[in-house]
C-alpha positions, 0 to 999 in steps of 0.5 A: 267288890265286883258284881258277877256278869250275867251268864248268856246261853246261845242255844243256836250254837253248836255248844247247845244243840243237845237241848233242841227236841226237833226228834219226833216222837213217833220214830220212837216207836217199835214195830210189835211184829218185829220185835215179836219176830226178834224175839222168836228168833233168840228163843230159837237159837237159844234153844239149839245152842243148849241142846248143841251143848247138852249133846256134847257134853253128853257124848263126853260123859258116855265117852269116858263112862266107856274108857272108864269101864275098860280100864 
């Protein structure tokens, strides 16, 4: 019966580099004026876009209201 050899890891390889935290942490953090900016920035076109869209489906409606009275 033979014995198992033991396992070494080289964590100076390129196989192991994902295990080295050299990231700072604070790169992590996020600018809370930019991301106010951002986020201001979604809202208002979120906001043209649905009133874009509720315009035309509006003129749609009135569109074939009227062909339908006609008729």
């Amino acid at each position: 019966m033979k014995i198992k050899g033991q396992t070494i890891y080289d964590l100076n390889s390129e196989q192991f580099k994902y295990l080295q935290k050299e990231d700072d942490k604070s790169s992590l953090r996020v600018d809370i004026n930019e991301l106010k900016k951002r986020l201001s920035q979604t809202k208002r076109s979120n906001f043209y876009t649905t009133s874009l869209v509720v315009v035309f489906f509006s003129a749609s409606l009135i569109a074939l209201s009227v062909i339908s009275i006609k008729f």
